[in-house]
VEXKEDO-539536 format. One record per residue (C-alpha): residue number from 0; residue in one letter; z, x negated, y. Coordinates in Angstrom, 1 decimal. Layout:
BEGIN
pt num=NUM; residu=a; zz=Z; xx=X; yy=Y .
...
This chain:
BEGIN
pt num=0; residu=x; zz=0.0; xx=0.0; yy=0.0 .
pt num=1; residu=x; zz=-0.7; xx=-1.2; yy=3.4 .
pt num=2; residu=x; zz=1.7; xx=-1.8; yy=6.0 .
pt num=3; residu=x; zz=2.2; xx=0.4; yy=8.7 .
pt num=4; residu=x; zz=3.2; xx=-1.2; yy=11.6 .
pt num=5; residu=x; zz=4.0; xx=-0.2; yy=15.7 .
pt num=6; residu=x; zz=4.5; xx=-2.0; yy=18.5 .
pt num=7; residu=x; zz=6.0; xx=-0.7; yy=21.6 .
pt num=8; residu=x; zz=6.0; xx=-1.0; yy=24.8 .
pt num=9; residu=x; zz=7.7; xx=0.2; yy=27.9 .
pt num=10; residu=x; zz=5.6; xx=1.5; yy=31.0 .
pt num=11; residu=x; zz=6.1; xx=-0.7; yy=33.8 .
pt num=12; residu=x; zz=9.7; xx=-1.9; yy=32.5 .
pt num=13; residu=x; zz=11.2; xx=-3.2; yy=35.2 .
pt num=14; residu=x; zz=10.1; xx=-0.4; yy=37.7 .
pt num=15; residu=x; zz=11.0; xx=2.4; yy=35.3 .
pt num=16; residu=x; zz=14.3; xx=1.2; yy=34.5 .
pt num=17; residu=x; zz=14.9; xx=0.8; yy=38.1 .
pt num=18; residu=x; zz=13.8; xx=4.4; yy=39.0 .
pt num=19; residu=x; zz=16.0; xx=5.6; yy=35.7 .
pt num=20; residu=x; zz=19.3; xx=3.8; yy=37.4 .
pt num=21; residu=x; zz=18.4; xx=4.9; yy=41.2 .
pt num=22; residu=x; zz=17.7; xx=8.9; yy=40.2 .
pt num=23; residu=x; zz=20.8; xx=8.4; yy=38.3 .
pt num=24; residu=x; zz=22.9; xx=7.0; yy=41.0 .
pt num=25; residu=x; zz=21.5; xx=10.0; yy=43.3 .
pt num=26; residu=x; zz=18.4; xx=8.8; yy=44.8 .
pt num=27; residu=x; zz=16.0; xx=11.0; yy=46.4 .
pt num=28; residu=x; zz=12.6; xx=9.6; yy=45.7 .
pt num=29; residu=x; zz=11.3; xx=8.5; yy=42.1 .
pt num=30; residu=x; zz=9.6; xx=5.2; yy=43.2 .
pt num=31; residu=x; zz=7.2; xx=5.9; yy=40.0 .
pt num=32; residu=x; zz=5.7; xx=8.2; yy=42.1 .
pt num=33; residu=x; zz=5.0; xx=6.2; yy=45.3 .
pt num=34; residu=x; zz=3.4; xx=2.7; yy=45.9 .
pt num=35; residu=x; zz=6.3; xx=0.9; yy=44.9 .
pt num=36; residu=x; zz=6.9; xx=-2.5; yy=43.3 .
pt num=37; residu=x; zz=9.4; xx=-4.8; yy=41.8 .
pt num=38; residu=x; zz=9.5; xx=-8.1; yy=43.4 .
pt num=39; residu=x; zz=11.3; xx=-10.9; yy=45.6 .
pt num=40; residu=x; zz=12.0; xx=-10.9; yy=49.1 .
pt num=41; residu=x; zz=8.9; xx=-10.0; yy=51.2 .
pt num=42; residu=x; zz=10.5; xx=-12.0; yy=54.6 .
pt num=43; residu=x; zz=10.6; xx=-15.3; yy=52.5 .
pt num=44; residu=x; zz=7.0; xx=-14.7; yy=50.9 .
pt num=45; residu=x; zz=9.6; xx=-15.4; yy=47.9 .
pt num=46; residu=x; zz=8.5; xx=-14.3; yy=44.7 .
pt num=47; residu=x; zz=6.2; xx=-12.7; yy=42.8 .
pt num=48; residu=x; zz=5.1; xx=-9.1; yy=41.8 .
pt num=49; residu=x; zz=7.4; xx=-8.5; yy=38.4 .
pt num=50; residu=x; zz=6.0; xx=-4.4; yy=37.8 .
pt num=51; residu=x; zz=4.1; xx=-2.4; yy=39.4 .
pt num=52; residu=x; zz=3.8; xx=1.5; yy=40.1 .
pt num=53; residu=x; zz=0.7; xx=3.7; yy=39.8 .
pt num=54; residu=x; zz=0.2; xx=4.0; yy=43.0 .
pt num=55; residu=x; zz=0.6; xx=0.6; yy=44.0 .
pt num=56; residu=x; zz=-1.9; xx=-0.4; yy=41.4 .
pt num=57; residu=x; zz=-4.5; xx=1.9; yy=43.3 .
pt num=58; residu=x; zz=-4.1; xx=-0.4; yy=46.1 .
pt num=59; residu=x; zz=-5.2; xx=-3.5; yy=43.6 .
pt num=60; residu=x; zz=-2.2; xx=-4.3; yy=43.2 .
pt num=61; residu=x; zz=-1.3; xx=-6.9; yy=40.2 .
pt num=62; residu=x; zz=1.2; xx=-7.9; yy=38.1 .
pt num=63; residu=x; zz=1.9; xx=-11.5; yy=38.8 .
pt num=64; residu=x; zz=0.5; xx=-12.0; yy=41.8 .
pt num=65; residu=x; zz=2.8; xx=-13.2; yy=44.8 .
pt num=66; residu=x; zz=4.5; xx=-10.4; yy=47.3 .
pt num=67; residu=x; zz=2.9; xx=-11.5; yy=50.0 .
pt num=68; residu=x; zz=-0.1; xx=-10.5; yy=48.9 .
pt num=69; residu=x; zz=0.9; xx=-6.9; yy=47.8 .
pt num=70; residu=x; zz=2.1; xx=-6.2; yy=51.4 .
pt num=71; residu=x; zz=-1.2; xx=-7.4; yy=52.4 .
pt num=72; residu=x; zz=-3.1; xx=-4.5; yy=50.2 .
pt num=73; residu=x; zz=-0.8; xx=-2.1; yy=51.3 .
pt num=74; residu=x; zz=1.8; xx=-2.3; yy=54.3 .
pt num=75; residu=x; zz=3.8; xx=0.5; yy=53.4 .
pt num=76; residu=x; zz=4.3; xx=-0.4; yy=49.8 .
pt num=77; residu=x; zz=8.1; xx=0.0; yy=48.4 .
pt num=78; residu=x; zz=9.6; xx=-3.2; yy=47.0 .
pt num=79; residu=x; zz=13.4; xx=-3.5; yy=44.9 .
pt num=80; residu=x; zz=14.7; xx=-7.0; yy=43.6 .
pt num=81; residu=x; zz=14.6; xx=-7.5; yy=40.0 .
pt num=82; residu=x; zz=18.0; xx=-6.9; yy=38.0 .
pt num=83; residu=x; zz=17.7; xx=-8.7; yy=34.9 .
pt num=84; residu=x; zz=21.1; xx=-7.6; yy=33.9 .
pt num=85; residu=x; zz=20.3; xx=-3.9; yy=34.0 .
pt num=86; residu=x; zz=16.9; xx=-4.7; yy=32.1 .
pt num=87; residu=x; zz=18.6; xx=-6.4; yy=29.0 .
pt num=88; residu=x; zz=21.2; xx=-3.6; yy=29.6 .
pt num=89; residu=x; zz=18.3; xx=-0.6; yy=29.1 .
pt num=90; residu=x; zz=16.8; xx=-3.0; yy=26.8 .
pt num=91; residu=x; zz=19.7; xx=-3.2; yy=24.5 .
pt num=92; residu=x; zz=19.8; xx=0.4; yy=24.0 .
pt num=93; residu=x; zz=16.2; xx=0.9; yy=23.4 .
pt num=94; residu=x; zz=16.5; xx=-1.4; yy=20.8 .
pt num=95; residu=x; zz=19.7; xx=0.2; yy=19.0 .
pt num=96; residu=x; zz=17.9; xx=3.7; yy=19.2 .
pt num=97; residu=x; zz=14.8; xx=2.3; yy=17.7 .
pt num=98; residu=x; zz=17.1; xx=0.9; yy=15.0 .
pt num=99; residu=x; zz=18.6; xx=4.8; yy=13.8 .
pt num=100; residu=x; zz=14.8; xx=5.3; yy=12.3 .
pt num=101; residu=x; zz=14.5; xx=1.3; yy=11.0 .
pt num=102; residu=x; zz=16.4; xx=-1.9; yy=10.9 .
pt num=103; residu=x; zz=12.8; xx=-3.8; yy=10.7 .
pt num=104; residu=x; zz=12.4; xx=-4.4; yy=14.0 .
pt num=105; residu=x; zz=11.3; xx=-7.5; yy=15.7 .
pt num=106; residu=x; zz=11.9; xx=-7.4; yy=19.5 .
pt num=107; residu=x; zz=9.3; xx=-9.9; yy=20.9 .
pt num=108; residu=x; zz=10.1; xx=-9.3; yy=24.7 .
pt num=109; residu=x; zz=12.8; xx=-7.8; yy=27.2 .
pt num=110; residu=x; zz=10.5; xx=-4.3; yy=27.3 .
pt num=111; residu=x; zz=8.6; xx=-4.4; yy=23.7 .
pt num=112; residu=x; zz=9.0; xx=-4.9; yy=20.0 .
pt num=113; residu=x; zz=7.3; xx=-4.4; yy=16.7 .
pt num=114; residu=x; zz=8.5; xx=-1.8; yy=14.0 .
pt num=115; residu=x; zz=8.0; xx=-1.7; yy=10.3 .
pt num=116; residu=x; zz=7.1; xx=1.8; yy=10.1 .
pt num=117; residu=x; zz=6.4; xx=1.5; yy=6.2 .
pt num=118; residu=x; zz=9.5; xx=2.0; yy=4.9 .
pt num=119; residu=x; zz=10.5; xx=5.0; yy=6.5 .
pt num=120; residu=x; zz=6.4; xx=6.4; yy=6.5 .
pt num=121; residu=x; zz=7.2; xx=9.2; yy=3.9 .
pt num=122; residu=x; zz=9.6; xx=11.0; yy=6.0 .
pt num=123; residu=x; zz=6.9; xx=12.1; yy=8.4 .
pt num=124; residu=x; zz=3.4; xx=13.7; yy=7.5 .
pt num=125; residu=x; zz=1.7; xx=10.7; yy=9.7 .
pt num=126; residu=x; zz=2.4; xx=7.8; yy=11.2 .
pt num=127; residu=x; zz=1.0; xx=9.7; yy=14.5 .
pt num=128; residu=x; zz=3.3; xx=12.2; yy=14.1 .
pt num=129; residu=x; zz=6.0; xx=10.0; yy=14.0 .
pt num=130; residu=x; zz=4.8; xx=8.1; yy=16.6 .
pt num=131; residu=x; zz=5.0; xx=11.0; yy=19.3 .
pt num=132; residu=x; zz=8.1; xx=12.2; yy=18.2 .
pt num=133; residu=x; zz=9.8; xx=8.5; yy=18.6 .
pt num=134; residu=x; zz=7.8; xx=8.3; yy=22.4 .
pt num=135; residu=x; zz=9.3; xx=12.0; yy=22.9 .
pt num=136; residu=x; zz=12.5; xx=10.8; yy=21.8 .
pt num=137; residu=x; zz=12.4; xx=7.8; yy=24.2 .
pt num=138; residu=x; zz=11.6; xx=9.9; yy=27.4 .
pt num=139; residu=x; zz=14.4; xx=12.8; yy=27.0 .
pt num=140; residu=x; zz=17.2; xx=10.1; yy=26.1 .
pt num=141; residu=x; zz=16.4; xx=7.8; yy=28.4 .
pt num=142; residu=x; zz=14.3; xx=8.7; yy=31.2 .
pt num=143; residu=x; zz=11.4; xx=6.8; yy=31.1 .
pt num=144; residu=x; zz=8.2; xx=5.9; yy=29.2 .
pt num=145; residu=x; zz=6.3; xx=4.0; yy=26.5 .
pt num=146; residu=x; zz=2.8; xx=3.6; yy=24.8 .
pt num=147; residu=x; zz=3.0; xx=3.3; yy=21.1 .
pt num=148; residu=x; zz=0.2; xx=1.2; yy=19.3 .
pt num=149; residu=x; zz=-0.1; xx=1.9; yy=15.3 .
pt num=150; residu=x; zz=-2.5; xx=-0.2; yy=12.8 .
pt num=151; residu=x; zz=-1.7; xx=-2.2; yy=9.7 .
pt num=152; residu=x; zz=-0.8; xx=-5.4; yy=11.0 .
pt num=153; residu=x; zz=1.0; xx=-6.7; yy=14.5 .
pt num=154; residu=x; zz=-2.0; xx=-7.5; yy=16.2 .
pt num=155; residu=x; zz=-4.0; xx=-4.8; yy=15.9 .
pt num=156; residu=x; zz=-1.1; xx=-3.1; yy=17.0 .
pt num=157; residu=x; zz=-0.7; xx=-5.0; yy=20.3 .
pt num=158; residu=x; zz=-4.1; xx=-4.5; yy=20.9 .
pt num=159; residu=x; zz=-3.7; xx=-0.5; yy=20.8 .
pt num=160; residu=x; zz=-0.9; xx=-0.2; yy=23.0 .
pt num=161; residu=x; zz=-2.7; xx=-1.5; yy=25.5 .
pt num=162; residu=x; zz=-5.4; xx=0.9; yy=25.3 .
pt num=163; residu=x; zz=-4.9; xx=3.2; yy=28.5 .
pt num=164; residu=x; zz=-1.3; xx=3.4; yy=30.1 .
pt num=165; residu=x; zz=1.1; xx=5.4; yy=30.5 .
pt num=166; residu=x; zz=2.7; xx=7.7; yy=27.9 .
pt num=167; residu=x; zz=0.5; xx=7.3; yy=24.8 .
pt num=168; residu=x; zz=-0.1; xx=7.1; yy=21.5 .
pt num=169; residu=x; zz=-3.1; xx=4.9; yy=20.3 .
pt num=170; residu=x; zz=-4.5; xx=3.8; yy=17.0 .
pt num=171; residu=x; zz=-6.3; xx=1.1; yy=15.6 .
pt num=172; residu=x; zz=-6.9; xx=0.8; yy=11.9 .
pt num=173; residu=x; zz=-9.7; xx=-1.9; yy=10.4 .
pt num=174; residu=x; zz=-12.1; xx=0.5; yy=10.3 .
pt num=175; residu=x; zz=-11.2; xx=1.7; yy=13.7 .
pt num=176; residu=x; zz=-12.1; xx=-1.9; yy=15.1 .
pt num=177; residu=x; zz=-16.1; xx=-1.6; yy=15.7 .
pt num=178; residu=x; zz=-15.8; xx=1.5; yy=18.1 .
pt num=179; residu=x; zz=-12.7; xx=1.1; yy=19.5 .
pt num=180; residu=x; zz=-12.3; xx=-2.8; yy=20.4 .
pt num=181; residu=x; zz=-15.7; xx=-4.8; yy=20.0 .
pt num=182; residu=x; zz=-17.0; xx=-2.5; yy=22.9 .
pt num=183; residu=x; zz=-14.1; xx=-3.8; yy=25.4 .
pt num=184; residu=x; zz=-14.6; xx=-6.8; yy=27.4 .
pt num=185; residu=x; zz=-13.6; xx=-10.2; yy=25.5 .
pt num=186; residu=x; zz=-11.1; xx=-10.5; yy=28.7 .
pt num=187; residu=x; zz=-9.3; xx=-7.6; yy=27.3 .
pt num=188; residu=x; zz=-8.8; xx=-9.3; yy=24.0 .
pt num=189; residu=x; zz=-5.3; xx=-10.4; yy=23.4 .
pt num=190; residu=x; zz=-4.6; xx=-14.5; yy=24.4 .
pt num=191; residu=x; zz=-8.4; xx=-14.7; yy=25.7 .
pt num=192; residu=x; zz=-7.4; xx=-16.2; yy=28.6 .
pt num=193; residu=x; zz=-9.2; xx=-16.9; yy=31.7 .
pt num=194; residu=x; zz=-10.5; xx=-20.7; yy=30.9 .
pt num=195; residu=x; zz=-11.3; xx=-19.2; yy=27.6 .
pt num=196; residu=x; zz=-13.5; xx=-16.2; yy=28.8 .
pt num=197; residu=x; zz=-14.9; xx=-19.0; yy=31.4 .
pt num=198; residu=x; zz=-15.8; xx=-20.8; yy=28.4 .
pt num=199; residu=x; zz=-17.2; xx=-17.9; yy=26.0 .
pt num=200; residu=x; zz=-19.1; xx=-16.4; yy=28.8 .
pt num=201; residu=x; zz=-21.1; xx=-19.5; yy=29.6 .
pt num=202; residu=x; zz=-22.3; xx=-19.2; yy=25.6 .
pt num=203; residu=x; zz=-23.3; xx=-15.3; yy=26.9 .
pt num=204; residu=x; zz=-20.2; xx=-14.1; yy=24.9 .
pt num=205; residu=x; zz=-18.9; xx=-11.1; yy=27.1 .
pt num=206; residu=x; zz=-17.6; xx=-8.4; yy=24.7 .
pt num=207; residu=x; zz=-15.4; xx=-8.7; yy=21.8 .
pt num=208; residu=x; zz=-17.5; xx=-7.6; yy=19.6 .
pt num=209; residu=x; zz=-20.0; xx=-10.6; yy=20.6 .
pt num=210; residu=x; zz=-17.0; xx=-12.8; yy=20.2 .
pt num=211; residu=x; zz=-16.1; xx=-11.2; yy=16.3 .
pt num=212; residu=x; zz=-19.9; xx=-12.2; yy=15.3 .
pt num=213; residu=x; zz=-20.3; xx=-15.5; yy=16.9 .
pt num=214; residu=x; zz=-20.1; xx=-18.3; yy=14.3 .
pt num=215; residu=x; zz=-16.5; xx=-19.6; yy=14.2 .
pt num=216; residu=x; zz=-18.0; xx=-22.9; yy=13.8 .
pt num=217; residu=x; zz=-19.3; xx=-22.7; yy=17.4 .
pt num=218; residu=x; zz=-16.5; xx=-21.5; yy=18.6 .
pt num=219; residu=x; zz=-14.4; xx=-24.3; yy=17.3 .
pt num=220; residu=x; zz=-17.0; xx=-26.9; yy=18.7 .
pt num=221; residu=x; zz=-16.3; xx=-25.4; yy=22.4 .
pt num=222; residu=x; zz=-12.4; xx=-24.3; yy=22.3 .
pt num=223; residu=x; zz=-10.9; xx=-26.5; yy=19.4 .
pt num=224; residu=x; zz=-8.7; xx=-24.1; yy=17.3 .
pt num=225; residu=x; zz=-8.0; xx=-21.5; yy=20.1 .
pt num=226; residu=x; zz=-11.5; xx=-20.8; yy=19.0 .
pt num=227; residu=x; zz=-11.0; xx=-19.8; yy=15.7 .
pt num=228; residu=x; zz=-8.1; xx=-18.2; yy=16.7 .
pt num=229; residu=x; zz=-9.5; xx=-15.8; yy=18.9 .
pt num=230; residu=x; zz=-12.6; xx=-15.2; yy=16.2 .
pt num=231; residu=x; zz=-10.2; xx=-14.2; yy=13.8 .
pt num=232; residu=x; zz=-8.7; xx=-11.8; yy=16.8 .
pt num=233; residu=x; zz=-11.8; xx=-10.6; yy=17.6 .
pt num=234; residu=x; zz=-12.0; xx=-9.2; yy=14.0 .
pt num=235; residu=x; zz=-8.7; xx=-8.0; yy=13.5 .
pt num=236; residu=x; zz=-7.7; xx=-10.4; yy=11.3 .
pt num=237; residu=x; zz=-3.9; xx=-11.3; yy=11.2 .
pt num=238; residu=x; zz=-1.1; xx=-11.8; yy=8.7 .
pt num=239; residu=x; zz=1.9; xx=-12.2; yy=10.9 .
pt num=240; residu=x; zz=5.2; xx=-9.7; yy=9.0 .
pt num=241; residu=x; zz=7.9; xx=-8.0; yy=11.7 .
pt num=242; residu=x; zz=10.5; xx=-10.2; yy=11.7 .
pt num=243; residu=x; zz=13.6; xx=-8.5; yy=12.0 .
pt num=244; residu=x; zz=16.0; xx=-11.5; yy=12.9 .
pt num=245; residu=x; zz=15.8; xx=-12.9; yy=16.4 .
pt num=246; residu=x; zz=14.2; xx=-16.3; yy=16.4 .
pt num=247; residu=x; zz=15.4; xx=-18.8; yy=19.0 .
pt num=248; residu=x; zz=12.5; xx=-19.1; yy=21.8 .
pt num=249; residu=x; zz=10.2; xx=-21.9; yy=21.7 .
pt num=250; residu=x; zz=10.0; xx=-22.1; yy=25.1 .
pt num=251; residu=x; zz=10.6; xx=-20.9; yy=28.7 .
pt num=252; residu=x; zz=8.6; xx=-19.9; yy=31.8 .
pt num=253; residu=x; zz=9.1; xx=-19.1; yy=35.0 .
pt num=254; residu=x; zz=6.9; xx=-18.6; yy=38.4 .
pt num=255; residu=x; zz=8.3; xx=-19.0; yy=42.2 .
pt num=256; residu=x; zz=5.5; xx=-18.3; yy=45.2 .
pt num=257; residu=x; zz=6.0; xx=-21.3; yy=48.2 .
pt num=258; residu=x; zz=8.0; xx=-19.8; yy=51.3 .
pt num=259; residu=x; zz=5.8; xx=-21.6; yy=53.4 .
pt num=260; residu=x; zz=2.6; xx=-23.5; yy=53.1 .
pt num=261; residu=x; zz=1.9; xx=-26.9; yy=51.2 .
pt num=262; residu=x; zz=0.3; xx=-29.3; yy=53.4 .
pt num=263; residu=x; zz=0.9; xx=-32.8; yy=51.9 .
pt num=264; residu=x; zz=0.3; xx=-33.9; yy=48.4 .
pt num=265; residu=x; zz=3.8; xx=-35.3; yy=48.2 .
pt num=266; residu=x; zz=5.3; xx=-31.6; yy=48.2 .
pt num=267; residu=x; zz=3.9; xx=-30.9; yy=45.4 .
pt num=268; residu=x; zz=6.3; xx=-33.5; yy=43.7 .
pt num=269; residu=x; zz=9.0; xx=-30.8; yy=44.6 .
pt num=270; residu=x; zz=7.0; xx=-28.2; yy=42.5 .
pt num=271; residu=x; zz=8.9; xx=-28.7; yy=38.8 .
pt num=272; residu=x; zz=12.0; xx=-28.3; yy=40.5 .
pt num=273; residu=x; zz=11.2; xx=-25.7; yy=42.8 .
pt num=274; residu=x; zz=9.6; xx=-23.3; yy=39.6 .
pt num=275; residu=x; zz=12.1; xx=-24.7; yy=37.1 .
pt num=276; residu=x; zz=15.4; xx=-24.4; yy=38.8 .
pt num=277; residu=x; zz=14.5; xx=-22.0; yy=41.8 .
pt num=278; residu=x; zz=13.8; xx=-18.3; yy=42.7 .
pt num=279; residu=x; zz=14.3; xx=-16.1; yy=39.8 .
pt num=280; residu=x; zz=16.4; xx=-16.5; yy=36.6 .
pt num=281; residu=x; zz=14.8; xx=-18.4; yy=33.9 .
pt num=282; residu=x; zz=15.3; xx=-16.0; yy=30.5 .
pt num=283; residu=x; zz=14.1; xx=-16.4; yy=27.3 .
pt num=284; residu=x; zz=12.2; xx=-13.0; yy=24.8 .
pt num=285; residu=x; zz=15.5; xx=-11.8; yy=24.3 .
pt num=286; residu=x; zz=17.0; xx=-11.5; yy=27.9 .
pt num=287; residu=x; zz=19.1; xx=-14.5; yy=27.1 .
pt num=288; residu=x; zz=19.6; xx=-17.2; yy=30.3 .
pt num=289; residu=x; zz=18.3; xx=-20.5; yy=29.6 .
pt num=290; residu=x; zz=19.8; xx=-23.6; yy=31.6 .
pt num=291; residu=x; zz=17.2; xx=-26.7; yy=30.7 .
pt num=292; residu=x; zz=14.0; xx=-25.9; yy=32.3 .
pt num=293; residu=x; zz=11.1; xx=-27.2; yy=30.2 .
pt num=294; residu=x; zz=8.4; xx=-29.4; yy=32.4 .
pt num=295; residu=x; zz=6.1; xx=-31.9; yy=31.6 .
pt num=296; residu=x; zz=5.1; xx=-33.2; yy=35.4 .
pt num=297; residu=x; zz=1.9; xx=-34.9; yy=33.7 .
pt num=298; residu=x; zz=0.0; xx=-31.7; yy=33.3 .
pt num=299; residu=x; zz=0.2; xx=-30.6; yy=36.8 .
pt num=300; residu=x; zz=-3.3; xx=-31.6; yy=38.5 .
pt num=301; residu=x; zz=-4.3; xx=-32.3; yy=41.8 .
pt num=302; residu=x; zz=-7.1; xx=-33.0; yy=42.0 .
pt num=303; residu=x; zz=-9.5; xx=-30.4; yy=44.6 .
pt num=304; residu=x; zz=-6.0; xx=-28.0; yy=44.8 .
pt num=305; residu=x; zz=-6.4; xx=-26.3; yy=47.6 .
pt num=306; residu=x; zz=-2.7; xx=-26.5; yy=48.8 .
pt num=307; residu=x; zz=-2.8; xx=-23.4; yy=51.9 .
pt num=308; residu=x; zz=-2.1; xx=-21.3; yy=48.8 .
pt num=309; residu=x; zz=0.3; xx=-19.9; yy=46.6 .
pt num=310; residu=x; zz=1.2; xx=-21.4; yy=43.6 .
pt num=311; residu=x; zz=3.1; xx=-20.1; yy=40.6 .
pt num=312; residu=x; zz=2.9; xx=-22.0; yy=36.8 .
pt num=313; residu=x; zz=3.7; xx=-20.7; yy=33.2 .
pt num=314; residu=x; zz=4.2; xx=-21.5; yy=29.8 .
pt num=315; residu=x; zz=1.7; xx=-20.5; yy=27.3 .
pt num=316; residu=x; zz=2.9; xx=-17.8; yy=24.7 .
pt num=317; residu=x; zz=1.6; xx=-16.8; yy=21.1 .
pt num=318; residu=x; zz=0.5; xx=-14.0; yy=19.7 .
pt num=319; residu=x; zz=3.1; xx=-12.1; yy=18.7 .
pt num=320; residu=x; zz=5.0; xx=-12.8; yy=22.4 .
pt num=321; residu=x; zz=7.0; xx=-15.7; yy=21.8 .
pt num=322; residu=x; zz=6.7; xx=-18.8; yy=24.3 .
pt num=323; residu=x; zz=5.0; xx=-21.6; yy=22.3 .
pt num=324; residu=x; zz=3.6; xx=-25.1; yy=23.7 .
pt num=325; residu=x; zz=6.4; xx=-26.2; yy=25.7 .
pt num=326; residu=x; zz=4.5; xx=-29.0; yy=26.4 .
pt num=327; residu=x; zz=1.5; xx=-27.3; yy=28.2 .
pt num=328; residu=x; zz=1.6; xx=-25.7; yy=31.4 .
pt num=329; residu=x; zz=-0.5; xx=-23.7; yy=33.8 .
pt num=330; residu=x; zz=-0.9; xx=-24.1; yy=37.1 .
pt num=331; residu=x; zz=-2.5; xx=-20.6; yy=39.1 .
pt num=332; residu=x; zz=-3.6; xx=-20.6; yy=42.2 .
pt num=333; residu=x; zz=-3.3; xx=-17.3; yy=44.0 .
pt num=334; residu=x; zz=-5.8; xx=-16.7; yy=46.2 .
């Protein structure tokens, strides 16, 4: 029999858990329904965008890109500081609910996790089923929202929660794979990231269904084993089990926007520090604080940086959300 597996997801984390506490604590206004975002402190240019609201997102709005930007695209917009102890708070119980219907969950960030939905699969007529009664479930205990993604293995999984946001149940079974995900742009494929899709789309590879029948050869030729990674991706191949016991994280990221221009080359010597040890709390998956940042100054590069912008850097994670290749760094520009 195969396994039946979901992963879930909480809309716009951050920003929902916020709007659950303040209608709680007698607030007037849901900032899920207004251009609202969480983020750091707009006077400072401090920070970056952590969640976003539906509305905001109609102004372009994005996830991850610094507050001074979102004020830009929209003057008016709401903003609220993060409060990483309330998340791991409204994370914790998520978790425990999840846990009445199965203990085989693997929680692979502060706002999503993987169930093992076989085990319990015969006390519902469909996984579907089960899957609207558990998002149901979610909203009238707690107040706010998730997508459910069901398939027979993690990925696939992933990759159908994403689907369209918020509030929704999506599948993605092998057979499913053809007209559901090949048509999507290879951008949308999970760990395709932008120097890859730079990459693929130079070989004319623009959908992931283009990628899934491209020779894995070539693909390893151009983008080592990332390559063959994101072939077998592209198919909907993947073996990974729910792991039910926390893992310790391989690594840690974190992300600070400048308060003020970078004009000499020597300030960007400051920049480990400054995105290690400044701005926001460094956590790990699991909401747990983490007190040695991980750096490796040799991978930041220089060269033709344009430094009157915003920068913010990350660690790399794999595919099942845990931070991998502590020793590899990115370094974004925001323009």
């Amino acid at each position: 029999m195969s396994h039946i597996i979901f992963h879930i997801d909480v809309n716009s984390a951050y920003l929902s858990w916020t709007a659950v506490e303040q209608l709680k604590n007698g607030a007037d206004v849901d900032i899920r329904t207004i251009p609202a975002i969480i983020g750091g402190d707009r006077e400072s240019r401090h920070g970056i965008v952590l969640a976003k609201s539906p509305s905001a997102k109609k102004f372009g709005i994005r996830t991850g890109e610094p507050v001074v930007n979102a004020f830009r695209k929209c003057p008016n917009l709401h903003m609220d500081p993060p409060n990483h102890r309330m998340y791991r708070e409204y994370s914790r119980r998520l978790m425990d609910f999840l846990k009445t219907y199965t203990p085989e969950i693997e929680q692979v960030s502060v706002d999503e996790c993987y169930m093992d939905f076989t085990g319990i699969a015969q006390r519902f007529s469909s996984p579907v089923e089960a899957a609207y009664e558990i998002k149901a479930r979610v909203y009238e205990k707690f107040g706010f929202t998730v997508n459910v993604g069901i398939s027979t293995n993690k990925l696939l999984a992933k990759m159908a929660s994403d689907f369209e946001k918020p509030n929704r149940v999506h599948t993605l079974f092998p057979e499913e794979v053809k007209g559901k995900m090949w048509p999507l742009p290879v951008s949308e494929l999970f760990m395709a990231g932008k120097s890859s899709v730079a990459i693929l789309e130079k070989l004319e590879i623009r959908t992931i269904g283009e990628l899934a029948q491209t020779d894995p050869k070539l693909l390893e030729f151009h983008l080592k084993s990332h390559g063959r990674t994101l072939w077998e991706f592209a198919n909907g191949i993947g073996d990974a089990k729910v792991q039910s016991e926390e893992t310790a994280a391989k690594g840690v990221g974190n992300s600070t926007t400048l308060p003020k221009d970078v004009e000499k080359a020597e300030d960007l010597e400051k920049l480990p520090d400054m995105v290690c040890r400044g701005g926001s709390c460094i956590i790990d998956p699991f909401g747990h604080y983490l007190t040695e940042p991980v750096w490796d100054r040799e991978e930041l590069i220089l060269a033709e940086l344009d430094m009157s912008l915003p920068i913010s850097c990350k660690m790399e994670h794999d595919a099942v959300g845990h931070y991998a290749r502590p020793d590899v760094l990115e370094l974004t520009v925001h323009e």
